[in-house]
C-alpha positions in Angstrom: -14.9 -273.6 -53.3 -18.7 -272.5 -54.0 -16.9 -268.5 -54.2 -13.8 -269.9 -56.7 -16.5 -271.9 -58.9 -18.8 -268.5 -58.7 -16.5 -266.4 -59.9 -15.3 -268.3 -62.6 -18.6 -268.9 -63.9 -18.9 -265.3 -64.0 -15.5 -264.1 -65.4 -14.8 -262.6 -62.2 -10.8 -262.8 -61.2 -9.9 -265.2 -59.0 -6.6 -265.0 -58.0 -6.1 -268.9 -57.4 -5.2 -269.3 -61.3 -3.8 -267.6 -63.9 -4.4 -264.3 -65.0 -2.8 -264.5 -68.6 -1.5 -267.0 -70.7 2.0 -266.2 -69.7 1.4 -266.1 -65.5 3.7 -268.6 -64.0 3.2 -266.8 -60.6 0.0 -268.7 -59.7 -1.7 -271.6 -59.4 -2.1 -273.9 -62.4 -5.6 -275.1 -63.2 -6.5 -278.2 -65.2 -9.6 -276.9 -67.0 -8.7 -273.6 -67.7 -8.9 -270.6 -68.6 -5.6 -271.2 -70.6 -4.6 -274.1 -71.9 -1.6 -276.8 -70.9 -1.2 -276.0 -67.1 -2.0 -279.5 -66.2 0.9 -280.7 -69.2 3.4 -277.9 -68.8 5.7 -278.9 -65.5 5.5 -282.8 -67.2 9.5 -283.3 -69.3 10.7 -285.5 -72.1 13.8 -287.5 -70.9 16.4 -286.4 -73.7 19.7 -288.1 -73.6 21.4 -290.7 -76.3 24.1 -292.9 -75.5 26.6 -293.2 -78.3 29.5 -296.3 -78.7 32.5 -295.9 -79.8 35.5 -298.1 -80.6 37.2 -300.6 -82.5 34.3 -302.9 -82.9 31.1 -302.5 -84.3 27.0 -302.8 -83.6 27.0 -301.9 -79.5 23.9 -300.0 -78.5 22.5 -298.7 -74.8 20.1 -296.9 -74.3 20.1 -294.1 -70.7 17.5 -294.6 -68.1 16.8 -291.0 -66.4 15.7 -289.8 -63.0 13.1 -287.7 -61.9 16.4 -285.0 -61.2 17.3 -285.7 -64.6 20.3 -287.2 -63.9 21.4 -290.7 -65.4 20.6 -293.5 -63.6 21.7 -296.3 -65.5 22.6 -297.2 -68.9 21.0 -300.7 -70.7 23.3 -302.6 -72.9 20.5 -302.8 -75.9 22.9 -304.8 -78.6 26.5 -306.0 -77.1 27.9 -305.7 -80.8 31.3 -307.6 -80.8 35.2 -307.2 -81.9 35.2 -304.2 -79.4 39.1 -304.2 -77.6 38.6 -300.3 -76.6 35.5 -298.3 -76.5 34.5 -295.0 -75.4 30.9 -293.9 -73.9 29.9 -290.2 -75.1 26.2 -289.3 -73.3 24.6 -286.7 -75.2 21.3 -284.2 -74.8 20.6 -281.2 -72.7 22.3 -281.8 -69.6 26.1 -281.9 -68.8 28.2 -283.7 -66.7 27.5 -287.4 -66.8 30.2 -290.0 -68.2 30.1 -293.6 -68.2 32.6 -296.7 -69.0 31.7 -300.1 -71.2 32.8 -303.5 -69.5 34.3 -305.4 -72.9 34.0 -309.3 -72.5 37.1 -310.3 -74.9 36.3 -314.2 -74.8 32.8 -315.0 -76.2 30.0 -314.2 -75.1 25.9 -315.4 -76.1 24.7 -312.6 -78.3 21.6 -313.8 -80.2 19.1 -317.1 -80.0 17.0 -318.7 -82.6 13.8 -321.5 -82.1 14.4 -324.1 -84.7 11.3 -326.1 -83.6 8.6 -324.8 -82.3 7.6 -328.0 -79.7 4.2 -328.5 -78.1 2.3 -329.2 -75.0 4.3 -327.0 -72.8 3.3 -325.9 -69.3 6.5 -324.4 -67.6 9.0 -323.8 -70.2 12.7 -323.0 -69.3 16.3 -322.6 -71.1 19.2 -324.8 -70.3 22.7 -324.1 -71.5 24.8 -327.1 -71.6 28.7 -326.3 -73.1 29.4 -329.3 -75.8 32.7 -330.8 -74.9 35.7 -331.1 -77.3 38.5 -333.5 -77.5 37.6 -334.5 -73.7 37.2 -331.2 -72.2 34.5 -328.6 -71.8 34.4 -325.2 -72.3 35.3 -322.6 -70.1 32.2 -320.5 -70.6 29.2 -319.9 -68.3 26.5 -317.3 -67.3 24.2 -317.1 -69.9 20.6 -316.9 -69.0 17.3 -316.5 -71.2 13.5 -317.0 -71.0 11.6 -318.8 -73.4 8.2 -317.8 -74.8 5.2 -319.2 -76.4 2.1 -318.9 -77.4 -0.8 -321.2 -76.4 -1.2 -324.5 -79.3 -4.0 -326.1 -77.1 -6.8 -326.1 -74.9 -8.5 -329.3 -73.0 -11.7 -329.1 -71.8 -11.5 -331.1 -67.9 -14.5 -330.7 -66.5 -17.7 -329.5 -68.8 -19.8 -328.2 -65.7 -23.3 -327.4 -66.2 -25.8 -324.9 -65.5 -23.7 -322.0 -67.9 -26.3 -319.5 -69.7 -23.9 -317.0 -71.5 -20.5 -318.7 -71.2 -17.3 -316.6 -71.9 -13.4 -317.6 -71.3 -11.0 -315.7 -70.1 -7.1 -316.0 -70.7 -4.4 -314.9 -68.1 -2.4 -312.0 -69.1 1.1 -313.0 -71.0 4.4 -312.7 -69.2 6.0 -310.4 -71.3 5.0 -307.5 -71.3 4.7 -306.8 -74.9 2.7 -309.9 -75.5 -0.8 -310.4 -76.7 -3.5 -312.2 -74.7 -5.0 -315.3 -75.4 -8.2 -315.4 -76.5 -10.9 -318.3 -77.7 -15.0 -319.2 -76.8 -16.9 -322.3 -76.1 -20.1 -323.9 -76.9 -22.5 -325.4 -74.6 -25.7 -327.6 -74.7 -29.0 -327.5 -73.7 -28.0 -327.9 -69.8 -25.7 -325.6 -70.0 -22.5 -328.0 -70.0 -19.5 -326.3 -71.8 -19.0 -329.1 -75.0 -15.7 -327.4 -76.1 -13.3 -324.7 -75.9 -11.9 -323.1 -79.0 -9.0 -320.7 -79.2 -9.4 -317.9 -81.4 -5.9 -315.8 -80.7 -3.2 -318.0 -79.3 -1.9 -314.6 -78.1 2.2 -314.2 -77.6 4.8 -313.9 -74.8 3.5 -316.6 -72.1 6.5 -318.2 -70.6 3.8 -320.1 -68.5 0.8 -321.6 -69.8 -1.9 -319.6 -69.1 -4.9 -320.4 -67.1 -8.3 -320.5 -68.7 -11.0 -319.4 -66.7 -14.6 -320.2 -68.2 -17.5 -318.3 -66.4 -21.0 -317.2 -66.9 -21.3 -313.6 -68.0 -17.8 -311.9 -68.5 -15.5 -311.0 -65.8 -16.8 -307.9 -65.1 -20.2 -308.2 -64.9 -20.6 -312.7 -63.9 -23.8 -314.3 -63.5 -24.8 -315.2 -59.8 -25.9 -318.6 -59.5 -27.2 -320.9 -56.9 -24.5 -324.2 -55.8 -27.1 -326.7 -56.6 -27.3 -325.7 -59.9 -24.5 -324.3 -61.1 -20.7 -325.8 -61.6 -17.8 -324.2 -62.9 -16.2 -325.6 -65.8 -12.2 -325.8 -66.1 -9.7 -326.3 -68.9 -6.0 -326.6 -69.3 -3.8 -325.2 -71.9 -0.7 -325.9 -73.0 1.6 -323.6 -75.4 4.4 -324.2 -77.8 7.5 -322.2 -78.4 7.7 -319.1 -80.1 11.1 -317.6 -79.2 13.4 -317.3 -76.5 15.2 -314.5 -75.0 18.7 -313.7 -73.4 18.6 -312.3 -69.7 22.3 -312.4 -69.1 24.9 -312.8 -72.2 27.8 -315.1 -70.1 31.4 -315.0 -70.6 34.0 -317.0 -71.9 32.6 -319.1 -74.4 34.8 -320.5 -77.3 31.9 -322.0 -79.1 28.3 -321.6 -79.0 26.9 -323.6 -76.1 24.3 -325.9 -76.8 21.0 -324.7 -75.7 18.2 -327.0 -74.1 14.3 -326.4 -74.0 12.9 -328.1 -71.4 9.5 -328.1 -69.0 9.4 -327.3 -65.4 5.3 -328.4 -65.6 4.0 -331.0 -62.9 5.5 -334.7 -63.3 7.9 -333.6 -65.5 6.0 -331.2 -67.8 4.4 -332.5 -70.8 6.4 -330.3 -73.7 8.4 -331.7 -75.9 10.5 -330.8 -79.5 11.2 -327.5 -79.2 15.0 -327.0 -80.3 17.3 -323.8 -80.2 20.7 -322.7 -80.8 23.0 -319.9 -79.6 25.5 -317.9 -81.2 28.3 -316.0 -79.9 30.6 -313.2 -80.3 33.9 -312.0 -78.9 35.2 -308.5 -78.0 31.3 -307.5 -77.0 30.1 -304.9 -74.4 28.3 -306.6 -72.0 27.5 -303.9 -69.0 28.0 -299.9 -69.1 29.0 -298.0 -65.6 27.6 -295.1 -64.9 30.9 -292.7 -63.3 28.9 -289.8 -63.3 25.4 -289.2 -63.8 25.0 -285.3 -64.1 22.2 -283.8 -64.5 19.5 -282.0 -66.7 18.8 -284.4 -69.0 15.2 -283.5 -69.5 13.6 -281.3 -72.1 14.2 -277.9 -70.7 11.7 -276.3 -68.4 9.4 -279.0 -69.1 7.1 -279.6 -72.4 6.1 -276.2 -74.0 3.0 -274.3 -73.0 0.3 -272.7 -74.6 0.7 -274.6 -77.7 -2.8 -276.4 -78.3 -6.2 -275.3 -77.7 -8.7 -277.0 -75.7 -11.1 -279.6 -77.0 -14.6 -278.2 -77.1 -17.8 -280.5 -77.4 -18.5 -282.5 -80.4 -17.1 -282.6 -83.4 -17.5 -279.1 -83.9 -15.0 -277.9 -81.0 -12.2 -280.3 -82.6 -8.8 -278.6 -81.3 -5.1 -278.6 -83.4 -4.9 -282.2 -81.9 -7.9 -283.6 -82.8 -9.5 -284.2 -79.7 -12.8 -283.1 -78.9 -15.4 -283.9 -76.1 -18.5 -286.5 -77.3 -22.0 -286.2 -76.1 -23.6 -288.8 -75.1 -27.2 -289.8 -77.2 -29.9 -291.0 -75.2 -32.1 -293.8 -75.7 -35.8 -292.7 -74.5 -37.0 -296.0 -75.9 -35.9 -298.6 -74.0 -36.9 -297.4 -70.6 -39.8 -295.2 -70.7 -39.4 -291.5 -69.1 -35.6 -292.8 -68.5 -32.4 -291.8 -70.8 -30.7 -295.2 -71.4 -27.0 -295.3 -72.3 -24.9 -298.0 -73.0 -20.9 -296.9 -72.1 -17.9 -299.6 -72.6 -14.7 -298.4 -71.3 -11.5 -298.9 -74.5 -7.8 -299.2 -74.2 -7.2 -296.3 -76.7 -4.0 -293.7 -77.7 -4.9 -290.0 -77.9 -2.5 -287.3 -78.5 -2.3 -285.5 -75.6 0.2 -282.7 -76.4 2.3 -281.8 -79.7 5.7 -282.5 -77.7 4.2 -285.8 -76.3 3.5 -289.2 -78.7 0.3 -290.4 -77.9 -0.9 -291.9 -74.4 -2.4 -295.0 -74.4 -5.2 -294.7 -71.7 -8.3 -296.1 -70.9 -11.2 -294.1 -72.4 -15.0 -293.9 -72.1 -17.2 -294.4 -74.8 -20.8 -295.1 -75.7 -22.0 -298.0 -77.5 -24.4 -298.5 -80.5 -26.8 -299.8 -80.1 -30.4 -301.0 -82.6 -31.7 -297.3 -81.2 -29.0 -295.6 -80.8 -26.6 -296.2 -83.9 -24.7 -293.1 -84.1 -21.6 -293.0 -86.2 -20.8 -297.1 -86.0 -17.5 -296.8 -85.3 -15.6 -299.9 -85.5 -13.8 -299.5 -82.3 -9.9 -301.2 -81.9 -8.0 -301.8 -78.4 -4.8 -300.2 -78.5 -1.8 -302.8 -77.2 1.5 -301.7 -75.3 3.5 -303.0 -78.1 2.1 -300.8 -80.7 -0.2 -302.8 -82.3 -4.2 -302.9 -81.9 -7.0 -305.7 -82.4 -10.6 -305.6 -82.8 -12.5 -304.6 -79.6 -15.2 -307.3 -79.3 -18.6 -307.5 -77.5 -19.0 -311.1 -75.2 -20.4 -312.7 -77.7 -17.8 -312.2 -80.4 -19.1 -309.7 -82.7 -17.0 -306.3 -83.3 -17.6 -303.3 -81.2 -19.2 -300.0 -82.9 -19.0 -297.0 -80.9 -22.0 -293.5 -81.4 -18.8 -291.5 -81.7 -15.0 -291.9 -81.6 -13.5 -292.3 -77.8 -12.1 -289.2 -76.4 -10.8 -288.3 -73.1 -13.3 -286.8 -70.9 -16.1 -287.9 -73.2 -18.8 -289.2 -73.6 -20.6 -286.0 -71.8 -24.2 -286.6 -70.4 -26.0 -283.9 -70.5 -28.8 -284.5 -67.7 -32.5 -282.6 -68.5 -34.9 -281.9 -65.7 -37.8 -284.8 -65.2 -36.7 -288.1 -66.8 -34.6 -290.5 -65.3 -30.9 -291.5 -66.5 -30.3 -295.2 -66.3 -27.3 -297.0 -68.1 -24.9 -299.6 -67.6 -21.1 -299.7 -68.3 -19.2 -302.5 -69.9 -15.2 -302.9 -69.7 -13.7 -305.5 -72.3 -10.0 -305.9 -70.9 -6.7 -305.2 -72.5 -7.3 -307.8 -75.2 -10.1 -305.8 -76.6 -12.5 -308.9 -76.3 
């Protein structure tokens, strides 16, 4: 290792990596010299499902293997008024076929929340078929989910002995939902007063517990029993939207659809009202007969495309990334460089074949000595979307320098001290 690391340092070969931008015959190395070894073997899954038929508005989408074969294929939309229909599996590989399943009598195909309800814990769907000149109908099956977002928060027990209260929400359900968030207030002994939701966040198909401590969750307050007590709180949510997890079979009419609450005694929710509607001739599964292979991007992502970031923004590559360096604070802590680093849900563009990976990045704080660039920094969701990165008490974020992977460099000099302490807001931003 200490000869490998020598040689490179000296531009010495080593025959361990590669000896030209073109040598696939060795070893690829992350850091260099050429750029994209660690990216070229990764592939792009490249295969489209198309519907065809009599009918109209059916959609799947192909899930591929490692092999780049096919899988499975996910009925996206079940369209309706299908009696035939033909599955044609486009991309770069060859080989795989597939065949629809067409429900001919009705089946569930889209939801809608009339009212909204409140004070749900456990929320669940019910279908219930409506019965018509003294007889039921014939259909059954469908399943959904319903979701909500939180509509209140009760304070239990106020505690005491709380110096820097924060509250933490549990994470939604779906996984394209957005956390809860809210903060409380406390009095002179420390006893939380109330609870106040900021962001009733999205996608909880349970209530979400609230958890108020002392600090934030990654870096709580000790405190001794005899003066300390946790506070606790309750929330409840109210309906947002509902989802279909099966589509059924055999329905003449819409069934009617039921909102109800699984929560202790009973549940407490109440008023939330849906409907159903259904279609006929609809595409309800696809089977995969074969699922050939190939369907990849061939021989992987392509290499030697983008240069590698350098440091600052002075060695900005062709993707925009570039290495930070950390500032120091030498006032704080004397003979000691101080930094302040948070750790940021963030998308960076990792290759030009690739959309941008959301990751978790490093980067270093403002602060009233070290200011820096103030950048306003944002949290990155999974759904797309981004909110406001906050600091525990509330306040927006500001970075010395936009978050980049592998940054923010410290650059260590001979004599004083480095201190610093690292903060990680979760996937919220807050």
């Amino acid at each position: 290792m200490a000869l490998a690391l020598s040689a490179l340092l000296s531009g010495a070969a080593v025959s361990a990596i590669p000896s030209s931008p073109v040598d696939q015959t060795t070893v690829p190395h992350y850091f260099g010299p050429y750029p994209n070894w660690a990216n070229s073997p990764l592939t792009v899954p490249d295969a489209t499902v198309t519907i065809t038929g009599d009918g109209s508005g059916a959609q799947a989408q192909a899930n591929i293997g490692r092999d780049g074969s096919i899988t499975g294929i996910e009925v996206t939309n079940p369209g309706h008024g299908y009696t035939n229909a033909s599955i044609a599996i486009s991309g770069s590989g060859t080989g795989a076929a597939a065949s629809a399943h067409i429900v001919s009598k009705g089946t569930v195909v889209t939801l809608a929340v009339a009212k909204h309800g409140s004070g749900y814990t456990a929320p669940y769907v019910r279908f219930r078929d409506i019965p018509r000149f003294g007889r039921g109908d014939t259909g059954s099956g469908a399943t959904a989910t319903a979701y909500g977002v939180v509509d209140s928060l009760r304070l239990t027990n106020g505690g005491f002995g709380y110096t820097a209260p924060t509250v933490n929400f549990d994470l939604p359900n779906d996984p394209n939902g957005v956390q809860a968030t809210g903060h409380v207030t406390k009095d002179s002994n420390g006893t939380i007063t109330s609870i106040v939701l900021d962001n009733p966040g999205s996608g909880y198909s349970i209530a979400p517990g609230a958890n108020i401590i002392d600090g934030t969750q990654f870096a709580p307050a000790t405190h001794d029993p005899a003066t300390f007590k946790e506070a606790t709180a309750t929330a409840t949510l109210s309906i947002s939207s509902a989802t279909l997890d099966t589509f059924g079979l055999g329905y003449t009419r819409p069934p009617a659809m039921f909102i109800a609450d699984r929560g202790g005694k009973g549940g407490t929710g109440r008023g939330a009202t849906a409907s159903a509607s259904i279609n006929s001739g609809t595409i309800t599964s696809i089977n995969v007969t074969n699922p050939g292979s190939g369907y990849v991007s061939p021989g992987g992502i392509r290499k030697f495309v983008d240069t590698l970031p350098g440091l600052t923004p002075a060695g900005v590559n062709d993707l925009g990334q570039y290495i930070p360096v950390a500032q120091p604070d030498q006032t704080t802590f004397s003979n000691t460089d101080y930094y302040v680093i948070a750790v940021v849900q963030h998308r960076e563009k990792m290759h030009s074949d690739l959309p941008p990976t959301l990751m978790r990045e490093y980067v270093q704080l403002s602060t009233s000595v070290v200011a820096g660039k103030q950048v306003a920094l944002q949290t990155d969701l999974v759904d797309g979307t981004s909110v406001p990165t906050l600091m525990p008490d509330g306040s927006q974020a500001h970075a010395v320098d936009d978050p980049h992977y592998l940054g923010p460099m410290i650059v260590a000099r001979e004599g004083p001290r480095s201190e610093g302490r690292v903060l990680q807001p979760p996937a919220d931003g807050h």
